[in-house]
C-alpha positions in Angstrom: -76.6 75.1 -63.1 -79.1 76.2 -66.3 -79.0 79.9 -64.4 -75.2 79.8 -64.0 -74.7 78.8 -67.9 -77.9 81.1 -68.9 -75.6 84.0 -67.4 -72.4 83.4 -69.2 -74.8 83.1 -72.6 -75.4 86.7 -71.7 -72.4 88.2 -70.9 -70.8 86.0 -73.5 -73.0 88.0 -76.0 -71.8 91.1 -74.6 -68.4 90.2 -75.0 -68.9 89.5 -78.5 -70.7 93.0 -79.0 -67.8 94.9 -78.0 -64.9 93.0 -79.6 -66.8 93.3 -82.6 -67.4 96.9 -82.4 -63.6 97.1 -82.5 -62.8 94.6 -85.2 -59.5 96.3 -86.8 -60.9 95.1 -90.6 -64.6 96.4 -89.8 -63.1 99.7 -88.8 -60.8 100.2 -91.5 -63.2 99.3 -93.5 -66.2 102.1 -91.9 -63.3 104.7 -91.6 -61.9 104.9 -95.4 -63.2 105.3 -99.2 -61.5 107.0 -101.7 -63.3 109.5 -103.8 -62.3 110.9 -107.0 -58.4 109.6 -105.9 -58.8 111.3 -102.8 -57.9 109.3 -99.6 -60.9 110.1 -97.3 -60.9 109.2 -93.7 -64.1 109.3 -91.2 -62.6 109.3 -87.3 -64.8 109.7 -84.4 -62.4 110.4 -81.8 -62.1 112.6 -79.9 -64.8 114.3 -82.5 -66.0 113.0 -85.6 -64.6 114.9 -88.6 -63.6 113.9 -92.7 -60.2 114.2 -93.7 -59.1 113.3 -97.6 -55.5 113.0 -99.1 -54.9 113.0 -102.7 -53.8 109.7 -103.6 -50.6 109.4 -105.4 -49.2 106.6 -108.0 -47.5 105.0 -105.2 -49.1 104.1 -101.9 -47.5 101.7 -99.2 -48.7 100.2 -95.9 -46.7 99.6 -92.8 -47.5 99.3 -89.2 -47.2 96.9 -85.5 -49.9 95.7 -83.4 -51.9 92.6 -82.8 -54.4 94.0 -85.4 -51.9 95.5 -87.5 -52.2 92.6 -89.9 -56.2 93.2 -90.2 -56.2 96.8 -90.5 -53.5 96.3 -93.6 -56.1 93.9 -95.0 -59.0 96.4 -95.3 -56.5 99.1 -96.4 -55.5 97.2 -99.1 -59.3 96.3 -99.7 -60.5 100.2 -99.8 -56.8 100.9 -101.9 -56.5 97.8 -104.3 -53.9 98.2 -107.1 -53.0 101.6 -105.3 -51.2 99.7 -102.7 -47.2 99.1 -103.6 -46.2 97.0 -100.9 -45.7 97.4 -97.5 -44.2 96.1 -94.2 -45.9 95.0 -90.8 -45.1 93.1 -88.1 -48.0 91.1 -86.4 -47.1 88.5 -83.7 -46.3 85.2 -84.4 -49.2 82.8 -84.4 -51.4 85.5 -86.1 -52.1 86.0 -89.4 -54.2 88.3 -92.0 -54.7 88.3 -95.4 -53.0 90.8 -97.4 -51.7 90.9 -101.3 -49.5 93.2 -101.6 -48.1 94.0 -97.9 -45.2 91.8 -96.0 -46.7 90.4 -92.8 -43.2 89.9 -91.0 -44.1 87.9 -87.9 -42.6 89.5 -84.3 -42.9 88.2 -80.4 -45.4 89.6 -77.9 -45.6 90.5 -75.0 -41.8 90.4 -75.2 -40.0 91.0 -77.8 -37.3 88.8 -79.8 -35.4 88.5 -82.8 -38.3 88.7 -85.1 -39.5 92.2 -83.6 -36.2 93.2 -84.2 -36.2 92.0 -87.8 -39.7 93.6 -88.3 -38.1 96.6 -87.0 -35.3 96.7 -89.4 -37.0 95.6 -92.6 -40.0 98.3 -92.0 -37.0 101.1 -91.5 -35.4 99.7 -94.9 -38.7 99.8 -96.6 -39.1 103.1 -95.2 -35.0 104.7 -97.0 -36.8 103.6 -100.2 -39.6 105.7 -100.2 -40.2 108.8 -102.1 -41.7 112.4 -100.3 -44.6 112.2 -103.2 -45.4 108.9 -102.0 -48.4 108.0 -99.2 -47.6 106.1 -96.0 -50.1 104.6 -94.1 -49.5 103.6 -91.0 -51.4 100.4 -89.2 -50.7 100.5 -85.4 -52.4 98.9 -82.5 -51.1 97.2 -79.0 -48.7 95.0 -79.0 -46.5 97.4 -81.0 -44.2 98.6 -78.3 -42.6 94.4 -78.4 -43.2 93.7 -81.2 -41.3 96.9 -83.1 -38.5 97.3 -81.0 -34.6 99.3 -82.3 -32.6 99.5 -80.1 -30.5 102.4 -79.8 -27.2 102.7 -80.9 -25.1 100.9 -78.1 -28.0 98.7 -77.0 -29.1 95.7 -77.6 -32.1 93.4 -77.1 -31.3 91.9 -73.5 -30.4 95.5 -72.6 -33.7 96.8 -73.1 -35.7 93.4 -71.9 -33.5 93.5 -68.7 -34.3 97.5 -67.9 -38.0 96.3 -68.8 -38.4 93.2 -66.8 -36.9 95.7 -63.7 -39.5 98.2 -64.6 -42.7 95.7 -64.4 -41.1 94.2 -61.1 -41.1 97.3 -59.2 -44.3 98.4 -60.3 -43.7 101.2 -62.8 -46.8 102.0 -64.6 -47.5 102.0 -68.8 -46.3 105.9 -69.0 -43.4 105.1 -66.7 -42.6 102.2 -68.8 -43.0 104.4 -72.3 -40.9 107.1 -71.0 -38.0 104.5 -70.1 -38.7 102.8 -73.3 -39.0 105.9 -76.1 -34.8 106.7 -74.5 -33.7 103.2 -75.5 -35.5 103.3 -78.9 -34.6 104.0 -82.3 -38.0 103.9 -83.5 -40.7 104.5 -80.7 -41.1 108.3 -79.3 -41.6 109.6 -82.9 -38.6 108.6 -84.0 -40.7 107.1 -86.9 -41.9 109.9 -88.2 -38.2 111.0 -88.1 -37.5 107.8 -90.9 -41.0 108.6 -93.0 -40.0 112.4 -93.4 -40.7 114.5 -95.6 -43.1 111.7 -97.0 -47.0 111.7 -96.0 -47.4 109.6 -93.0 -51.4 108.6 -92.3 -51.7 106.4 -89.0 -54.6 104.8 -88.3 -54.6 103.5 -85.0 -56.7 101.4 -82.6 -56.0 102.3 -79.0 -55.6 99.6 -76.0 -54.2 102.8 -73.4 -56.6 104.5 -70.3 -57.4 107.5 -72.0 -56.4 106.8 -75.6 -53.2 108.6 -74.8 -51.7 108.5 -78.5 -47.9 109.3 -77.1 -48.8 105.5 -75.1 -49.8 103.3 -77.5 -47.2 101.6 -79.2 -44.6 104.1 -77.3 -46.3 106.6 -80.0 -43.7 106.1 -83.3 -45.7 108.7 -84.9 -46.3 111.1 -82.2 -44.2 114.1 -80.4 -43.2 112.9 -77.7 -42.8 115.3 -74.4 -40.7 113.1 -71.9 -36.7 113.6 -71.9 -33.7 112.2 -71.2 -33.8 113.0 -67.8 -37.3 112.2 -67.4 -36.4 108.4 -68.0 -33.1 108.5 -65.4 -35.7 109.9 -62.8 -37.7 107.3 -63.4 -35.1 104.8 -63.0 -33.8 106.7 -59.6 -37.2 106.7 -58.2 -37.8 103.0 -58.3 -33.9 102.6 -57.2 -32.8 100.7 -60.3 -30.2 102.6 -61.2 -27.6 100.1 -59.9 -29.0 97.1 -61.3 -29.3 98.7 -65.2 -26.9 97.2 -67.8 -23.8 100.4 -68.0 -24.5 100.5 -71.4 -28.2 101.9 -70.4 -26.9 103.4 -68.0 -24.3 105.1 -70.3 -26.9 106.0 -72.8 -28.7 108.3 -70.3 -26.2 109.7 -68.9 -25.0 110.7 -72.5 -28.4 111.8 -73.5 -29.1 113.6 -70.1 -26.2 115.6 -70.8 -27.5 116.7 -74.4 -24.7 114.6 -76.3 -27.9 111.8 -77.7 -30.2 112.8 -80.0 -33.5 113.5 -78.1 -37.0 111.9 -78.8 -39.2 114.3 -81.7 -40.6 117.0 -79.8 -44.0 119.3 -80.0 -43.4 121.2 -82.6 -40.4 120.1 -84.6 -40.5 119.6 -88.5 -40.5 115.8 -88.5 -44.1 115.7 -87.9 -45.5 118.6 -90.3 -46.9 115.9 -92.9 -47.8 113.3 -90.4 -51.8 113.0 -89.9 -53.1 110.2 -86.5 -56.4 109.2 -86.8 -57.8 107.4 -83.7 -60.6 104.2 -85.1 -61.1 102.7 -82.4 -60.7 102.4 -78.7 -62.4 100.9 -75.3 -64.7 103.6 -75.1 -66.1 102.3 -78.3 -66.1 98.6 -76.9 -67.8 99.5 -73.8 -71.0 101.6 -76.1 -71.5 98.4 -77.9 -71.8 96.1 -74.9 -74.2 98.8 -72.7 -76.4 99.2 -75.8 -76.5 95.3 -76.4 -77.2 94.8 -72.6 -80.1 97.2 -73.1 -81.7 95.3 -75.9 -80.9 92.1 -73.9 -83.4 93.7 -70.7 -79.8 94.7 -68.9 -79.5 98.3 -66.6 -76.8 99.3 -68.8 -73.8 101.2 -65.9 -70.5 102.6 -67.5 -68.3 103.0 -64.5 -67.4 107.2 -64.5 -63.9 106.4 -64.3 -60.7 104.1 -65.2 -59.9 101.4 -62.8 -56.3 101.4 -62.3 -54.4 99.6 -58.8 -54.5 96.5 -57.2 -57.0 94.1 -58.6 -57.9 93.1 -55.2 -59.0 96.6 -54.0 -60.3 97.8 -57.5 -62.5 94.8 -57.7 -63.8 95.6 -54.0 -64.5 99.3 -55.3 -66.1 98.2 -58.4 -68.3 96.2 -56.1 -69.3 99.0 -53.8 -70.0 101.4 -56.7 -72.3 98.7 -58.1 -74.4 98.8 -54.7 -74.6 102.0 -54.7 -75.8 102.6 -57.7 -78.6 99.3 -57.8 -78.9 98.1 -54.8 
């Protein structure tokens, strides 16, 4: 029993290393200072490089996520009196403590009427802006319920109906996204569509395989390559196509034929002053715990690749790579 509880000490300890390595206030915090009213921005990922804005006499923060509410907090900490307000929508039950930002509360993992409320008042906030303004963007997971617009013609059980289908059948996260960025108003870079021609600055902590930004949060910020038709195969493929509300249904086929706008693509002029900075991710979380196992007498191991399937036969091949490798 003392070697059973000695055991979760340790690996208790290591799961305390790597959530801290990713604290959302910690890395805001690490990743900004302003300089002679320059914005400057330290990011490590994919490569570590310095980036610096000039800081105008208005400055606002907005931004989704489960650590949105944190990362506004050391914004407004590096920024002070810079900061003019702002809007971001953190789940309920969670709280930060910022001055000068709205902290509109939102429901994860599904979303309700407050994420649609968040939704609304951020893309309110966003028609009073100015293009000599700064926008700083706070987003993390969670966003993707708790930021949600529906398209014109939708509406909330719409979307939480063709999502619910989706996680039945199996679809995975970019499946999901896809699906989700044709229903949106907001996700698929629509976002950067609102914020235009204004400065957009994301800062964003990834939860994604891969740190795909396009995946996390549906990527408001980010081109987005998927179409129309994309999202209807998707639907096809997993033989849902019968069971979708018609107004989805209608949607696609509208968009599909080139009559709905399409998601921001590669490229296109929304996203010339937009600038997304990647803080923090799991690769980050998993360096913290291998070097704290190291210092604890632990063989650190990070496994070579993603685990994605069935956790019954992904645990089984985490096991045998684990023999192989010590025993």
């Amino acid at each position: 029993m003392a070697l059973t509880e000695a055991i979760r000490t340790q690996l208790r300890t290591l799961f305390t290393a790597a959530v801290a390595a990713v604290d959302p206030h910690t890395l805001i915090e690490q990743a900004t200072a302003v300089d002679h009213d320059h914005l400057l921005i330290h990011s490590y990922e994919p490569e570590a490089r310095t980036s610096s804005f000039p800081l105008p006499e208005r400055v606002f923060i907005i931004g989704a996520g489960k650590g949105a509410g944190l990362l506004a907090q050391g914004l407004e900490a590096v920024l002070g009196a810079r900061v003019r307000g702002g809007v971001v929508v953190i789940p309920t039950g969670v709280s930060a403590n910022t001055q000068r930002v709205t902290l509109v509360h939102g429901e994860h993992p599904l979303p309700g009427p407050g994420s649609l409320s968040g939704a609304e008042q951020l893309r309110s906030f966003l028609a009073l802006t100015h293009p000599a303004d700064l926008l700083c963007f706070c987003l993390t997971g969670g966003a993707s319920s708790l930021l949600v617009s529906p398209a014109i013609g939708l509406s909330l059980a719409d979307k939480l109906t063709v999502n619910r289908l989706l996680l039945a059948c199996g679809a995975d996260i970019h499946e999901l996204n896809v699906v989700r960025k044709h229903l949106s108003r907001i996700k698929g870079g629509h976002l950067a569509r609102f914020a235009s021609p204004t400065t957009l600055v994301s800062f964003i902590l990834s939860d994604v395989i891969d740190d795909d930004l396009s995946t996390i949060g549906s990527g408001p910020t980010v081109p987005d390559a998927s179409t129309f038709q994309d999202a209807w195969n998707i639907l096809e493929q997993y033989q849902l196509l019968d069971q979708i509300p018609a107004s989805v249904s209608t949607h696609l086929t509208a968009g599909c034929r080139g009559t709905q706008t399409e998601t921001p693509k590669p490229g296109d002029p929304v996203f010339a002053h937009v600038h997304n900075f990647l803080l923090g991710s799991n690769r980050i979380a998993l360096a913290a715990a291998a070097t704290t196992a190291k210092a604890t007498g632990f063989i650190p191991y990070l496994y070579p690749t993603p685990l994605v399937g069935d956790t019954t036969d992904v645990s089984r091949q985490f096991g045998a790579e684990l023999r192989r490798q010590f025993v």
